[in-house]
C-alpha positions as CSV (number, residue, x, y, z in Angstrom):
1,X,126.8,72.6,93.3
2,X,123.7,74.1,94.2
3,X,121.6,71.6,91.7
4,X,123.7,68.3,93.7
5,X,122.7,69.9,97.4
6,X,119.0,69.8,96.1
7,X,119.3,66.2,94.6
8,X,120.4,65.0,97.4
9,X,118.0,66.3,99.8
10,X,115.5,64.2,97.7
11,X,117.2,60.9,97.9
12,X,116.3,61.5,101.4
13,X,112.7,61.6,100.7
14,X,110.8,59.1,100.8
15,X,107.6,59.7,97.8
16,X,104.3,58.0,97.5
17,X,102.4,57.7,94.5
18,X,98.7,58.6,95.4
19,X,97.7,59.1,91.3
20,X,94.1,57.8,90.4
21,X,94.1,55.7,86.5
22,X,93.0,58.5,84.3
23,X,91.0,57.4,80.9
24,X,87.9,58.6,79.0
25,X,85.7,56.5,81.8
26,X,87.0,58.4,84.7
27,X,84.4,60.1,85.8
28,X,85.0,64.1,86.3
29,X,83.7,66.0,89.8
30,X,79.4,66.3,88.9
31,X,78.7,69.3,86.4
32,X,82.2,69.5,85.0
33,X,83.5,68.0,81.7
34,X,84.6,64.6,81.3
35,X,88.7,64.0,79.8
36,X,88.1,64.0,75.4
37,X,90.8,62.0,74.0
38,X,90.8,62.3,70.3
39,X,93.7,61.4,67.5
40,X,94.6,63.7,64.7
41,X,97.5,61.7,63.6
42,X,97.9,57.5,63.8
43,X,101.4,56.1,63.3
44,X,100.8,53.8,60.1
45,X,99.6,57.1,57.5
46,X,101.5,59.6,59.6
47,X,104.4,57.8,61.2
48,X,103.8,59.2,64.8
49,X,100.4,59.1,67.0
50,X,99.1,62.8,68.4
51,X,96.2,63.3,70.4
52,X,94.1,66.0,71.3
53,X,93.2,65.8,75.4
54,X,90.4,67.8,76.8
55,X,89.9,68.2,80.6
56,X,88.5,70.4,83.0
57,X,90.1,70.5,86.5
58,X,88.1,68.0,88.5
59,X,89.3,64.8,86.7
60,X,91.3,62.7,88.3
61,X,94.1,62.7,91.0
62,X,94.1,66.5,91.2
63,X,95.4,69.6,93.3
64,X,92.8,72.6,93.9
65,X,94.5,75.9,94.4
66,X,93.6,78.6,95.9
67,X,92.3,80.7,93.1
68,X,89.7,77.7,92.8
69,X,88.1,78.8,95.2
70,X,88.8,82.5,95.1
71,X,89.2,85.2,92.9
72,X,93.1,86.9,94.0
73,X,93.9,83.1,95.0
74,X,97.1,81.2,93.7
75,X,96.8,79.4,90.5
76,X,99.0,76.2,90.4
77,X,102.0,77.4,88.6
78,X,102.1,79.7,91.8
79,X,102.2,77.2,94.7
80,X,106.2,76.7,95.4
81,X,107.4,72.5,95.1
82,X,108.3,73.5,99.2
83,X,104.7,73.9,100.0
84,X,103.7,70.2,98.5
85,X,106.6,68.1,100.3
86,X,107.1,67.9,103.8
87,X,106.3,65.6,107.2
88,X,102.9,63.9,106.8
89,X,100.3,62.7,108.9
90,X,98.6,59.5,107.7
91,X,95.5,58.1,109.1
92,X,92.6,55.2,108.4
93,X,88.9,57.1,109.1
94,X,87.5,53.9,107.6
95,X,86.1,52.3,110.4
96,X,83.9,55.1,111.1
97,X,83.5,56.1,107.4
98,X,80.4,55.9,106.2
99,X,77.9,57.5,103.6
100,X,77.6,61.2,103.8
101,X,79.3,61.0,107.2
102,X,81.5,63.4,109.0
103,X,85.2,63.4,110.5
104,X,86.2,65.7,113.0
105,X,89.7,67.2,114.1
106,X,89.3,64.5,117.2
107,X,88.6,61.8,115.1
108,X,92.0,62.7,113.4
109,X,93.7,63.2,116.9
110,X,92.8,60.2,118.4
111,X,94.4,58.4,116.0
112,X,97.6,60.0,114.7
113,X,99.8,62.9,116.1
114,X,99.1,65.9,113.8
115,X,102.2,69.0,114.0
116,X,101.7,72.2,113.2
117,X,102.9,72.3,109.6
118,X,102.1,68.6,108.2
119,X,100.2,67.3,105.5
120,X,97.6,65.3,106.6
121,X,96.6,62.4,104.5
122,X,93.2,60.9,105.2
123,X,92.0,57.7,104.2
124,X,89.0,56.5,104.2
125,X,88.5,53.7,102.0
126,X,85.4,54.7,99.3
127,X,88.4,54.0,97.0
128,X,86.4,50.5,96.5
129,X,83.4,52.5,94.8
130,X,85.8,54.2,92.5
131,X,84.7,53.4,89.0
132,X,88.3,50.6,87.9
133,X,87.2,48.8,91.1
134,X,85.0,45.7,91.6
135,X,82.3,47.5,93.9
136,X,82.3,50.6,91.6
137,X,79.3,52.6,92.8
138,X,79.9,56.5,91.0
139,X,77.3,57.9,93.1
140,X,78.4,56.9,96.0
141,X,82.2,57.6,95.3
142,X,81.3,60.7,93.9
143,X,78.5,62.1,96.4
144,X,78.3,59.7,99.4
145,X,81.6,60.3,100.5
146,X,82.7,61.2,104.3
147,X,83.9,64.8,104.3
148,X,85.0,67.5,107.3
149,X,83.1,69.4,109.5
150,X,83.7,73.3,110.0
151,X,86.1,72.8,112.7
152,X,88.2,70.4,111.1
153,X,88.7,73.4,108.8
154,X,89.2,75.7,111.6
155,X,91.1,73.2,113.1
156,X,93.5,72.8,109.9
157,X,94.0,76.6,109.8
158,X,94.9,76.1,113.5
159,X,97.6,73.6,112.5
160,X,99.1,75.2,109.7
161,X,98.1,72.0,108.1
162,X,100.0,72.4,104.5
163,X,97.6,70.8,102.7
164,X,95.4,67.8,103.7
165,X,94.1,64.4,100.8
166,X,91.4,61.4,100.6
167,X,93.8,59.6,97.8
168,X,91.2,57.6,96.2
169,X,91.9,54.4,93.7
170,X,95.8,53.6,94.3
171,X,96.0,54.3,97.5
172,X,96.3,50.3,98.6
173,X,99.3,50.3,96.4
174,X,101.0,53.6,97.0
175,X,103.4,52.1,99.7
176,X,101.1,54.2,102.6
177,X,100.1,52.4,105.4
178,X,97.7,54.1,107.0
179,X,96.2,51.0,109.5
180,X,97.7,52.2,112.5
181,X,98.0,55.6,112.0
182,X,101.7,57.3,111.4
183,X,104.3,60.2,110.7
184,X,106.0,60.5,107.5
């Protein structure tokens, strides 16, 4: 009974798929090591392919927990489903998105209603330099990127803000429409 209550509540739900293509050209976050893909089995002598995959945790769509960034943080087996679902805040920066620019918690405000408690999902479309796209540019992908000021990330704690994302390569076909700005 308890499993059915659960299912349910996620027929409800409404998910978006926000995954980058992962292959051996991805490129991994500067100084970490790039995805290994290597077969020790192929099916015609073996009857079954196997692979050996290698990555460190900046390849890829990816989630940072907080032992990433401290030492008695959460590793990612900790963080319960709960805290990853929930209402969501979407909203296009792109206009004012530009190389090593900055977005403040006004920036955000003026364009989206942001509640205590929601995920914020940020786009600012440098998912065209991503390295599968036509105007691939790594550096600029990579580096260049907009990112927050200090008080965005006081202003996040503020919130309550879950957990906040710049989804990168699939966003355009995740189903998220972020031109005017809305709730999820």
């Amino acid at each position: 009974m308890k499993g059915e209550i659960k299912m349910k509540f996620f027929e409800k739900i409404k998910m978006y798929d926000l995954t980058q293509p992962l292959s051996h050209l991805t490129p991994a976050w500067p100084t970490y090591e790039p995805l290994q893909i290597k077969f020790f089995k192929r099916l015609a002598p073996n009857g079954a392919n196997g692979q050996l995959i290698t990555t460190s945790n900046h390849v890829g769509t990816h989630l940072d927990g907080s032992l990433h960034f401290c030492t008695h943080g959460r590793d990612i087996a900790s963080i319960p489903l709960n805290e990853l679902v929930g209402p969501t805040a979407v909203v296009d920066l792109s206009d004012i998105a530009e190389d090593y620019g900055i977005y403040t918690s006004k920036d955000i405000m003026e364009r989206v209603e942001v509640k205590k408690g929601d995920i914020l999902v940020i786009y600012t479309g440098y998912h065209r330099y991503s390295w599968d796209q036509p105007e691939a540019d790594e550096v600029r992908y990579m580096i260049k990127h907009p990112g927050p000021t200090m008080e965005f990330a006081n202003w996040c704690k503020e919130m309550d803000i879950k957990w906040f994302c710049r989804p990168s390569d699939e966003y355009q076909d995740s189903g998220l429409d972020a031109g005017t700005g809305k709730r999820m």
